[in-house]
ROVO-570181 format. One record per residue (C-alpha): residue number from 1; x, y, z. Coordinates in steps of 0.05 Angstrom, whole numbers, plus 5000, padded with zeros to 4 digits. Layout:
N
{NUM; {X; Y; Z}}
...
***
This chain:
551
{1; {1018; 8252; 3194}}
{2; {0956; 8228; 3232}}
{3; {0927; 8277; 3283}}
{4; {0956; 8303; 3341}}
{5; {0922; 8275; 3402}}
{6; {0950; 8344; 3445}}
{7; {0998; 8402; 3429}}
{8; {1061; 8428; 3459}}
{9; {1114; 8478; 3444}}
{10; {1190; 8468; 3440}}
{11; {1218; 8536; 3470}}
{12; {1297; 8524; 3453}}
{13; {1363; 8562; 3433}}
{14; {1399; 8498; 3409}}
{15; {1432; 8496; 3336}}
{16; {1385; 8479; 3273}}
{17; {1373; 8422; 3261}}
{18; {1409; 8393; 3322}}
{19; {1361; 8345; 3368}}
{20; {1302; 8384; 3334}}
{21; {1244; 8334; 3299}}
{22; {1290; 8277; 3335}}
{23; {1281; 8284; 3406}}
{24; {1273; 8327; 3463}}
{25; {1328; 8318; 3529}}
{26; {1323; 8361; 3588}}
{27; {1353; 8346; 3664}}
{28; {1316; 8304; 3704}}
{29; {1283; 8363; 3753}}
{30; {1221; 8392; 3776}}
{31; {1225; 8451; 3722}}
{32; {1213; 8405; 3679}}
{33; {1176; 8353; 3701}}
{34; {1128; 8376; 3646}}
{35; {1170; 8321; 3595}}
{36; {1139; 8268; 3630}}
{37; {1073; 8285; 3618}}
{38; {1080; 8277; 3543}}
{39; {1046; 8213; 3504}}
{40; {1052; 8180; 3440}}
{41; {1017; 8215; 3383}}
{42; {1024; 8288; 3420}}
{43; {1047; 8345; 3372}}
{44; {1107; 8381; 3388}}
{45; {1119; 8452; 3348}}
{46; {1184; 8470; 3352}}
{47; {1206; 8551; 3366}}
{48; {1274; 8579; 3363}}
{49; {1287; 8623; 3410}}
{50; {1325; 8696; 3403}}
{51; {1389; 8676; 3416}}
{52; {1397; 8613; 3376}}
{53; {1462; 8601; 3338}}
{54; {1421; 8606; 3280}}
{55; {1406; 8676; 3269}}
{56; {1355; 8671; 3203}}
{57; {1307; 8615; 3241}}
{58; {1310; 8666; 3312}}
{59; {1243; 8678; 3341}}
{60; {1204; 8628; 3292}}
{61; {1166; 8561; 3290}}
{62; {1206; 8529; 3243}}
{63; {1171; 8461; 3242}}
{64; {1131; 8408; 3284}}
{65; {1137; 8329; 3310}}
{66; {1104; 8270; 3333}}
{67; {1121; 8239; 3400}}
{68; {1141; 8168; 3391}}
{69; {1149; 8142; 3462}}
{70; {1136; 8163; 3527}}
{71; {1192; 8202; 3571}}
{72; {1245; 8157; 3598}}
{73; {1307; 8185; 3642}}
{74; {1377; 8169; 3630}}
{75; {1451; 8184; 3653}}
{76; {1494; 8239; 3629}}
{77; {1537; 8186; 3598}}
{78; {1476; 8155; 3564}}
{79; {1444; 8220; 3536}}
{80; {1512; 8236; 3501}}
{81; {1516; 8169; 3467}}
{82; {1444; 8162; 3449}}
{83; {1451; 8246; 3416}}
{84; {1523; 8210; 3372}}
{85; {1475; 8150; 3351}}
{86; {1418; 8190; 3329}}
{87; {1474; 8231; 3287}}
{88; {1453; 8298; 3327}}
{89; {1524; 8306; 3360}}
{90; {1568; 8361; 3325}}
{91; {1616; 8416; 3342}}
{92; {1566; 8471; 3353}}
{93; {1519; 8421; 3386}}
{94; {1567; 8394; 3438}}
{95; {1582; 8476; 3451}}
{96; {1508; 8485; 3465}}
{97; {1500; 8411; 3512}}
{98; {1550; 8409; 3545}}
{99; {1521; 8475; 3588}}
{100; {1478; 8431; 3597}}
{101; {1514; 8366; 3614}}
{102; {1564; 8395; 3669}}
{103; {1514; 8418; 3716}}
{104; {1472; 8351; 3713}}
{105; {1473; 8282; 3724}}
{106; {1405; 8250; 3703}}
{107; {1361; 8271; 3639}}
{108; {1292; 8267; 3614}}
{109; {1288; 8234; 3547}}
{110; {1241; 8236; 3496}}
{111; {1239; 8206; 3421}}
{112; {1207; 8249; 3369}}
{113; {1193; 8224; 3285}}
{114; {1153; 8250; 3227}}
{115; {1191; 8310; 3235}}
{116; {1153; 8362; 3183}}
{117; {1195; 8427; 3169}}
{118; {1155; 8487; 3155}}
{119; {1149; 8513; 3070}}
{120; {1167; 8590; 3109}}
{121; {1179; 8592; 3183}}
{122; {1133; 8622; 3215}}
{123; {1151; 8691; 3253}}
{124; {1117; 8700; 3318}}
{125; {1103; 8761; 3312}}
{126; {1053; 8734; 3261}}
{127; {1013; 8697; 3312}}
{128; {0969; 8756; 3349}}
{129; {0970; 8754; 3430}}
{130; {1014; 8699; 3442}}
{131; {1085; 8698; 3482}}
{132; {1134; 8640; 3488}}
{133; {1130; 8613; 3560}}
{134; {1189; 8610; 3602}}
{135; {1194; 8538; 3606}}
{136; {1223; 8489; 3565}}
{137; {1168; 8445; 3539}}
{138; {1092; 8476; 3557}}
{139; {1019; 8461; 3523}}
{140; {0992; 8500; 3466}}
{141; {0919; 8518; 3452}}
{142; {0907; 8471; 3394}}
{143; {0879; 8530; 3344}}
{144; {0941; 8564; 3357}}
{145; {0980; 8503; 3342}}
{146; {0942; 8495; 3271}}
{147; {0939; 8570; 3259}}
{148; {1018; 8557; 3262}}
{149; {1021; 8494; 3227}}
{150; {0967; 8530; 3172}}
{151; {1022; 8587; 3168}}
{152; {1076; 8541; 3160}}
{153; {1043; 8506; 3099}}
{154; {1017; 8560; 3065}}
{155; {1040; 8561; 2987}}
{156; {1086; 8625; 2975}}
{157; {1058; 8684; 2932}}
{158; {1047; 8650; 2857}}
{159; {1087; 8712; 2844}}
{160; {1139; 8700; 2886}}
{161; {1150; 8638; 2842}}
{162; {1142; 8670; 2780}}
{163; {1209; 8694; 2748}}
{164; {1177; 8762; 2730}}
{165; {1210; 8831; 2745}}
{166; {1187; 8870; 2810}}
{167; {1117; 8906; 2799}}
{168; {1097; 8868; 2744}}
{169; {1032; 8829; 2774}}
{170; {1018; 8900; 2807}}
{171; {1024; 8932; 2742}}
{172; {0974; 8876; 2716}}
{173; {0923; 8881; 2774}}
{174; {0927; 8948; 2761}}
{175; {0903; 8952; 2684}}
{176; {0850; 8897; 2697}}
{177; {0824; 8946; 2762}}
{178; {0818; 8997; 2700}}
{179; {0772; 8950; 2661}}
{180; {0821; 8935; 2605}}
{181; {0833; 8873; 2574}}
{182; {0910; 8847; 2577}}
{183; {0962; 8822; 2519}}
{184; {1021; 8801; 2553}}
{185; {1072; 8802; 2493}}
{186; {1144; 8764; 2502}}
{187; {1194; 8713; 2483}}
{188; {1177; 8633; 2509}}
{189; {1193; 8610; 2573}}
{190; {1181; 8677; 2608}}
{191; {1126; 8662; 2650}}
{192; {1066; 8691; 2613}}
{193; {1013; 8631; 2618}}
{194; {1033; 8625; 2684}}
{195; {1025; 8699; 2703}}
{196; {0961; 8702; 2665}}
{197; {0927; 8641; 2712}}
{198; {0956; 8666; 2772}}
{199; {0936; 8743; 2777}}
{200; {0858; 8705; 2751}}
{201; {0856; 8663; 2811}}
{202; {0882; 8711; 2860}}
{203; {0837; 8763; 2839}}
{204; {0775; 8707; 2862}}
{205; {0761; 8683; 2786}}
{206; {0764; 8622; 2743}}
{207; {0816; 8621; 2688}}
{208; {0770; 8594; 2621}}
{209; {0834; 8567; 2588}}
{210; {0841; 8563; 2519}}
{211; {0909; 8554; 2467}}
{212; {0897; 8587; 2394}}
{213; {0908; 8543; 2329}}
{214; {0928; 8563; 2259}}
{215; {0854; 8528; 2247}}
{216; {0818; 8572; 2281}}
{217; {0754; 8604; 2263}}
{218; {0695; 8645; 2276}}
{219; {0663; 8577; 2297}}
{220; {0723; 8569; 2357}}
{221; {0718; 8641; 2380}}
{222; {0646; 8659; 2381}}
{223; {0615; 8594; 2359}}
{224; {0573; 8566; 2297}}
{225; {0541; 8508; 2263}}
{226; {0560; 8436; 2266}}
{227; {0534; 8366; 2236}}
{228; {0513; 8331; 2289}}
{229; {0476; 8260; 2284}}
{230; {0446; 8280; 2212}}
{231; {0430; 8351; 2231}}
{232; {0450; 8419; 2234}}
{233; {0472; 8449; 2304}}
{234; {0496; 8513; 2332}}
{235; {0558; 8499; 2386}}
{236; {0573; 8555; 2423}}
{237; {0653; 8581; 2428}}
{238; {0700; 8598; 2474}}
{239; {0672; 8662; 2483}}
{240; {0615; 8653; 2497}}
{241; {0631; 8600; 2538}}
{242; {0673; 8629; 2583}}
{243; {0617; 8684; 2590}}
{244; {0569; 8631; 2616}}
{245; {0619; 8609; 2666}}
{246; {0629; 8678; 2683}}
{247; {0548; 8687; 2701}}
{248; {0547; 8617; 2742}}
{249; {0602; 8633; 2783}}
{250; {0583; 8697; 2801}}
{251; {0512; 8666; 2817}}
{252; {0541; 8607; 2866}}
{253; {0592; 8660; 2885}}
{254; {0535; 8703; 2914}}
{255; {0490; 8652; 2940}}
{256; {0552; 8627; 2982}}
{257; {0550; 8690; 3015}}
{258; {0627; 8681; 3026}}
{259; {0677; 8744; 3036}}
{260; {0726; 8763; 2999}}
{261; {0774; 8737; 3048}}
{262; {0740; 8670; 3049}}
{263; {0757; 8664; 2982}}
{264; {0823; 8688; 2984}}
{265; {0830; 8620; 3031}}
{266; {0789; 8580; 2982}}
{267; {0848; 8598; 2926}}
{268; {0902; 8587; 2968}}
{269; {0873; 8506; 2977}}
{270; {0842; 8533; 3050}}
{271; {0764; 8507; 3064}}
{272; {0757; 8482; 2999}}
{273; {0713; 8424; 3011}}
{274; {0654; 8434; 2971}}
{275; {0628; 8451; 2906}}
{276; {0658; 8443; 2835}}
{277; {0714; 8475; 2808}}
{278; {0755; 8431; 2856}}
{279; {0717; 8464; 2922}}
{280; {0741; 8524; 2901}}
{281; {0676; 8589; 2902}}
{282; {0701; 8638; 2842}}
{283; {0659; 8708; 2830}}
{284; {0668; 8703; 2749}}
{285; {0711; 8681; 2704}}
{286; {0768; 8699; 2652}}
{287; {0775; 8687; 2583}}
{288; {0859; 8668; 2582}}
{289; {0870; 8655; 2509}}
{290; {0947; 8627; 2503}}
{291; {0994; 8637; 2442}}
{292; {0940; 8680; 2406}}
{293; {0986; 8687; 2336}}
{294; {0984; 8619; 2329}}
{295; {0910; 8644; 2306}}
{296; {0889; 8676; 2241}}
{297; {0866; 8736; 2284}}
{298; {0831; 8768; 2222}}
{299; {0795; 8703; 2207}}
{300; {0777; 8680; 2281}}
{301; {0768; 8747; 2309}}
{302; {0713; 8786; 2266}}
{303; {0660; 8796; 2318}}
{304; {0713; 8795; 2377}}
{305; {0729; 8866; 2343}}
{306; {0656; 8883; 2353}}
{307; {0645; 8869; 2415}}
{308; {0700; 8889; 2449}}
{309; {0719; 8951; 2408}}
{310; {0716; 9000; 2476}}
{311; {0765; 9004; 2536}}
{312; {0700; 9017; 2566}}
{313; {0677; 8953; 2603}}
{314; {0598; 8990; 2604}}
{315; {0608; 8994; 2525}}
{316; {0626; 8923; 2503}}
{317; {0559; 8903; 2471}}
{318; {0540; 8832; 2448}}
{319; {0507; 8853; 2383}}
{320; {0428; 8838; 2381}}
{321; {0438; 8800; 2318}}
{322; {0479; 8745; 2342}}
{323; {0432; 8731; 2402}}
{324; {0379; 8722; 2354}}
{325; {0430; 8678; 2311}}
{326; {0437; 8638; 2374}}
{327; {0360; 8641; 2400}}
{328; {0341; 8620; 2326}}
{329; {0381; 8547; 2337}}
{330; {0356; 8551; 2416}}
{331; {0279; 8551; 2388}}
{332; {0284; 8499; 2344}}
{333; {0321; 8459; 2398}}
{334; {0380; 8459; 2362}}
{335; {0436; 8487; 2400}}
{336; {0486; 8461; 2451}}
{337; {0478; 8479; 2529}}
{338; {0516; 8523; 2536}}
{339; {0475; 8566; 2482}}
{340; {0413; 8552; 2508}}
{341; {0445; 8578; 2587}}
{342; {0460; 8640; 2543}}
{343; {0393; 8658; 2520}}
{344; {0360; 8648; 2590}}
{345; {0420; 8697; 2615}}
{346; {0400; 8742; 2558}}
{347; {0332; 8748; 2539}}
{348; {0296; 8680; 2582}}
{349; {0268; 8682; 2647}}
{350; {0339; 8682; 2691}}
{351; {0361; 8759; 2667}}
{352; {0438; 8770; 2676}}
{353; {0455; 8810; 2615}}
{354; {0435; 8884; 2608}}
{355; {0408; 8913; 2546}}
{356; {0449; 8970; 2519}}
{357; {0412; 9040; 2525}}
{358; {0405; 9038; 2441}}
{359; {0379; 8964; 2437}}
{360; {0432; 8941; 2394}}
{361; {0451; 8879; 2445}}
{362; {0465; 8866; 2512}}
{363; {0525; 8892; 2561}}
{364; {0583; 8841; 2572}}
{365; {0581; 8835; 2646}}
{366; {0622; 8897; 2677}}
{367; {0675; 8857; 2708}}
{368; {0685; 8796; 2657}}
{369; {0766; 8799; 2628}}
{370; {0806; 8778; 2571}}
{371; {0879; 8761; 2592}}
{372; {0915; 8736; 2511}}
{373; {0994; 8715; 2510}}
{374; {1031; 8718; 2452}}
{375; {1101; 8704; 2428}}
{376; {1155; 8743; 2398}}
{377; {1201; 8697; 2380}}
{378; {1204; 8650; 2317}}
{379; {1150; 8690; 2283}}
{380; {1170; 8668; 2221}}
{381; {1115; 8608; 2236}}
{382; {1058; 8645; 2265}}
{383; {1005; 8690; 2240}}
{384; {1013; 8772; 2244}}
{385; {0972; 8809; 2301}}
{386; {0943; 8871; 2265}}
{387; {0936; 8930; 2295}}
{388; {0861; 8928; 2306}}
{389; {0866; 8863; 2354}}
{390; {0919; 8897; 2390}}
{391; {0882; 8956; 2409}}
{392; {0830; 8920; 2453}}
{393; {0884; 8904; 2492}}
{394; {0936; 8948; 2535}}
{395; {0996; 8909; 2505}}
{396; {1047; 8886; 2573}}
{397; {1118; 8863; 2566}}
{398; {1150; 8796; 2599}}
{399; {1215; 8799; 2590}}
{400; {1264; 8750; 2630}}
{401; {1284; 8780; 2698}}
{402; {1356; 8819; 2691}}
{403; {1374; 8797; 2765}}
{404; {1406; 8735; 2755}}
{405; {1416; 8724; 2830}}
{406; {1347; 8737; 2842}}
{407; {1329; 8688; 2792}}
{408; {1370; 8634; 2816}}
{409; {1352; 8650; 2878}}
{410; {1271; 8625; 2853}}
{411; {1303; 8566; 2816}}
{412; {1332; 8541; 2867}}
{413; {1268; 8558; 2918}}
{414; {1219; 8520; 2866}}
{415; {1276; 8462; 2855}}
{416; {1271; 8446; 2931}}
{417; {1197; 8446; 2943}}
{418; {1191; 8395; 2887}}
{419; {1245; 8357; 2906}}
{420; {1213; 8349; 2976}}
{421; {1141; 8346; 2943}}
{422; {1170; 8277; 2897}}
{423; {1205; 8244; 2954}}
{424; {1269; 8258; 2908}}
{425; {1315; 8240; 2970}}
{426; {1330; 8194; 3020}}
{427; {1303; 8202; 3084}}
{428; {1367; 8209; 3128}}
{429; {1401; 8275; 3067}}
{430; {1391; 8345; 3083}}
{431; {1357; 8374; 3019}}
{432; {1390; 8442; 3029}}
{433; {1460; 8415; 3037}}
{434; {1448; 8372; 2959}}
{435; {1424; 8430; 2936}}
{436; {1487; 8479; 2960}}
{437; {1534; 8421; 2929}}
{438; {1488; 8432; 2862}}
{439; {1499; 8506; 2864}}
{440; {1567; 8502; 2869}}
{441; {1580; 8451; 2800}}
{442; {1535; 8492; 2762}}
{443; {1522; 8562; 2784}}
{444; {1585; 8596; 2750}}
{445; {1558; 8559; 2685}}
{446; {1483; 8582; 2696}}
{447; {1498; 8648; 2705}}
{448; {1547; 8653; 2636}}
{449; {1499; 8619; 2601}}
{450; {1437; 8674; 2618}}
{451; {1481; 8740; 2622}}
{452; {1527; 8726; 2555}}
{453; {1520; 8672; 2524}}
{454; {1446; 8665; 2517}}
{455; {1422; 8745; 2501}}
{456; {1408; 8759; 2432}}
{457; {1443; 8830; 2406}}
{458; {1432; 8885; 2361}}
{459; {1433; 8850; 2287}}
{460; {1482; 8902; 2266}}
{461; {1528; 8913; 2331}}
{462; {1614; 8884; 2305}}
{463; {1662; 8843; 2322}}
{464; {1661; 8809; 2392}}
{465; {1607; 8858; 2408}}
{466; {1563; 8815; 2367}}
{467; {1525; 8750; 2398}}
{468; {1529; 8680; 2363}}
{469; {1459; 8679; 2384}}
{470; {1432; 8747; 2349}}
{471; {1370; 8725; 2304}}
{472; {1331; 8703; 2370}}
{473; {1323; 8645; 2347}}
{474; {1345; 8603; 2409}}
{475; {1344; 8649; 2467}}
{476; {1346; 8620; 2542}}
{477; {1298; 8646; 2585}}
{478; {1278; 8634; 2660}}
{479; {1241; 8557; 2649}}
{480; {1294; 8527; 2604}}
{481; {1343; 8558; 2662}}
{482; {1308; 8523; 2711}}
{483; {1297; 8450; 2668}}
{484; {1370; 8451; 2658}}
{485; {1371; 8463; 2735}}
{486; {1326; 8411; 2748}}
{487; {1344; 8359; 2702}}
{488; {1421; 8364; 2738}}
{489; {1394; 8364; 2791}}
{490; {1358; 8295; 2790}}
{491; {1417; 8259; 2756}}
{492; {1464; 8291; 2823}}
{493; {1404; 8255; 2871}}
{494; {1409; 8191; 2835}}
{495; {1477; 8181; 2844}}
{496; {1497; 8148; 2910}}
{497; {1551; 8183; 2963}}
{498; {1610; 8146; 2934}}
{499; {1588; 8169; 2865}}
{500; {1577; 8233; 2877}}
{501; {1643; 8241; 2907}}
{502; {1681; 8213; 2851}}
{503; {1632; 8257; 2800}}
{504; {1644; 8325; 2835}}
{505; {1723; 8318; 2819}}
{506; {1711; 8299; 2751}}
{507; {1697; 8372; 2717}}
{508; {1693; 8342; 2650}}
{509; {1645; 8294; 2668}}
{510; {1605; 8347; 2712}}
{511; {1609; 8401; 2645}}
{512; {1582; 8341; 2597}}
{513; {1520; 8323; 2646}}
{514; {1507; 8392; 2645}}
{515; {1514; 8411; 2579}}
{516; {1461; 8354; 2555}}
{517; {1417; 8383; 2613}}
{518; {1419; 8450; 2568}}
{519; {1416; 8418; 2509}}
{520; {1346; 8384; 2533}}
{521; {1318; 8452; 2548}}
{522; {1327; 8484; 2482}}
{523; {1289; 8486; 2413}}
{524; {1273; 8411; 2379}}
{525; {1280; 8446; 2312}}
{526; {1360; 8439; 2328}}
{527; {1355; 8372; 2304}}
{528; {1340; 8391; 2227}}
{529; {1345; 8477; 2226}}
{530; {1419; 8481; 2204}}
{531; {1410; 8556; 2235}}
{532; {1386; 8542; 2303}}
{533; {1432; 8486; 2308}}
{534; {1490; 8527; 2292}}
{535; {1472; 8571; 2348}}
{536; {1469; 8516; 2400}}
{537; {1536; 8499; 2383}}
{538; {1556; 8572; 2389}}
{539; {1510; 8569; 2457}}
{540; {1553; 8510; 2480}}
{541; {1620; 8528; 2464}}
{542; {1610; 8602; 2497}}
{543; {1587; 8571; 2558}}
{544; {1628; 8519; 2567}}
{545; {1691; 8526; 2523}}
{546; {1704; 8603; 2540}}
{547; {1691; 8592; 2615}}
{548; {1733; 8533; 2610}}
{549; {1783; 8580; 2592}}
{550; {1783; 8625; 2649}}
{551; {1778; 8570; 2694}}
***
């Protein structure tokens, strides 16, 4: 939407979505003679009042317009007809107009477009020292307008997105406060790389993202020598690499002089118009090492051990000998850049790091964090975490949500914002009304398929008690919930009105789209592991056999 030449405010009681984003009517009187004063390419933010019909969207801004042509006036018999051709006439709308239309003869008229509904409607209540004005259409300061329009925009909570029980990201927040390091432990598809960037970022710093290999080494981790154009050449890891982003960003991050709450609005996309990292001022960064026991930890990990073998953040020492390791290659002018930033944060003329009271090495900085994920399931294929890695870390559970409604609830919340992010519709559907008729084909299956059919049991539990799927070896968690969701959901869209009609009565048809949408969301290895494949087919006929049953 281009910008708005002026702002006004919609003040109105009339049914959602009604004439709202379409047009604005009013009768042709001095009260509101405000309706003519209105031009093309004025914003209009819409408010619904108290004692709408709608009682979720009452007292909030639930969206603003563009006007498209000036005020006109028209009949009572004209207004009527023009609200039926725009498609705004219904049986709760004619309730609300014709209050309207019985004491009137002659109307202002005014076409709105570019309707844009707000991400969350905006309570006003929220907006500090301002009242709705008595009249029906009335200006609005313009930083008040975009304060609004800013509100309505804003991304949701990261964790409101995540599929993560209630407390969790406190519980997180709360262990990094302490100065520990975090290993977030659970089966696929729960969340975990997702949590781990999100609480980085929203605590002000820079997820340094890295996934683990079986061919890991000290070289990856910490960082060692390399051929390079006939010569021998240290490159630096990911360790210390991430450490050297840590010092840089906490250098710009000071010289910015920016407030914590200025930064807060730089992560949420807010003022971020300078500067790399995408605009974006961070005060340090985090290490975020994914799928960790895909990595020989004994092999990879030696000096990790060292360095980080106190829940003390004042007592994690870089030991003196592998600075000089580094500074040796640094001399000789042999080293990559990032070592050489290293030994000017150490021991060169830009100090950052602090020598330890005994001299052994220097202090990692105080605030610098190690978030690791790992999985539980199908570690048949990965490498054993000992003991001694996992006691640098306090050790967290993710573990799919057990509120399947709530869950659902975020499916469903993420499956609209992307539908409306990729255009998915035409312009003239109502994305929540597709997405009610999607609930209603597959919610009943969803919700079989995560309660029963898709938990993994106690290897010796009997009888029915007993889950085709014990083993763990295909288990369904929150993000192959929500492809199998998603993927339904964008063969429903596809499908024109006359289609979709004839595919809602067809259950068989409706059970087979949905079944291959499961299908696509679980293990590949079902294509040549006789075991997992035998528990998809238990998967499928549970879900879809036993419910067709009770049906």
């Amino acid at each position: 939407m281009d910008k708005c030449k002026k702002y006004y405010v919609e003040i109105t009681g009339a049914p959602y979505p009604g004439h709202i984003g379409k047009c604005l009517w009013s009768p042709k009187d001095s009260q509101w003679r405000s309706m003519t004063k209105l031009e093309p390419g004025d914003c209009i933010i819409h408010y619904i009042t108290s004692k709408a019909l709608n009682q979720e969207l009452r007292g909030r801004f639930i969206g603003f317009s563009k006007v498209k042509q000036k005020c006109t006036e028209l009949s009572k018999n004209e207004l009527r007809d023009k609200l039926k051709n725009m498609g705004i006439w219904s049986n709760d709308y004619e309730s609300f107009a014709n209050k309207w239309l019985k004491n009137f003869e002659f109307y202002f008229f005014v076409v709105l477009g570019d309707f844009k509904e707000f991400r969350e409607k905006v309570p006003l209540e929220k907006i500090p020292d301002y009242k709705p004005p008595q009249s029906y259409i009335a200006p609005l300061d313009s930083e008040v307008a975009e304060m609004i329009i800013r509100m309505g925009y804003e991304e949701p909570e990261e964790s409101e997105k995540l599929a993560v029980e209630d407390g969790l990201v406190d519980f997180i927040n709360g262990l990094l406060d302490a100065g520990l390091n975090v290993l977030l432990v659970g089966p696929p598809g729960t969340g975990k790389t997702t949590l781990a960037k999100m609480v980085t970022e929203k605590r002000g710093f820079e997820p340094y993202y890295v996934v683990a290999t079986a061919h890991w080494s000290r070289y990856d981790l910490i960082g060692g020598v390399t051929l390079e154009s006939g010569s021998v050449k240290w490159r630096s890891g990911y360790l210390l690499r991430a450490l050297v982003r840590h010092i840089e960003n906490r250098e710009k991050y000071g010289r910015s002089g920016k407030s914590q709450g200025e930064v807060a609005r730089n992560l949420s996309g807010q003022d971020a118009s300078t500067g790399g990292n995408n605009g974006m001022k961070y005060k340090g960064a985090y290490l975020i090492i994914d799928e960790v026991n895909r990595a020989d930890v004994d092999k990879a990990f030696g000096e990790f051990f060292l360095i980080f073998s106190s829940h003390n953040p004042y007592e994690r020492i870089i030991p003196l000998d592998l600075v000089n390791e580094i500074n040796e290659y640094v001399e000789n002018g042999r080293a990559d850049e990032v070592a050489k930033k290293f030994i000017e944060f150490a021991i060169g003329q830009n100090k950052k790091l602090e020598k330890s009271e005994d001299g052994t090495g220097y202090r990692v900085p105080e605030d610098f964090r190690i978030i690791v994920t790992m999985n539980f399931v199908d570690a048949r294929n990965l490498f054993t975490v000992g003991e001694a890695f996992a006691r640098r870390f306090a050790i967290v559970e993710v573990n799919p949500p057990s509120d399947i409604d709530k869950l659902l609830g975020k499916i469903y919340k993420n499956l609209k914002e992307e539908l409306e992010r990729n255009n998915e519709l035409s312009t003239n559907e109502n994305i929540d009304e597709v997405l009610e008729k999607v609930k209603e084909l597959i919610n009943d299956k969803l919700r079989v398929l995560y309660t029963k059919c898709g938990k993994p049991v106690d290897e010796k539990a009997e009888g029915e008690s007993r889950s085709r799927l014990s083993g763990a070896l295909v288990t369904i968690s929150p993000a192959s919930l929500y492809l199998a969701a998603k993927t339904f959901a964008a063969y429903y869209v596809r499908l024109n009105k006359e289609d979709r009609k004839r595919f809602e009565k067809d259950k068989d048809r409706v059970d087979n789209v949905l079944r291959m949408c499961v299908e696509a969301a679980l293990p590949l290895s079902r294509l040549w592991n006789e075991s997992v494949r035998r528990q998809v087919e238990g998967l499928m006929k549970c879900v879809f056999e036993q419910q067709g049953q009770k049906d």
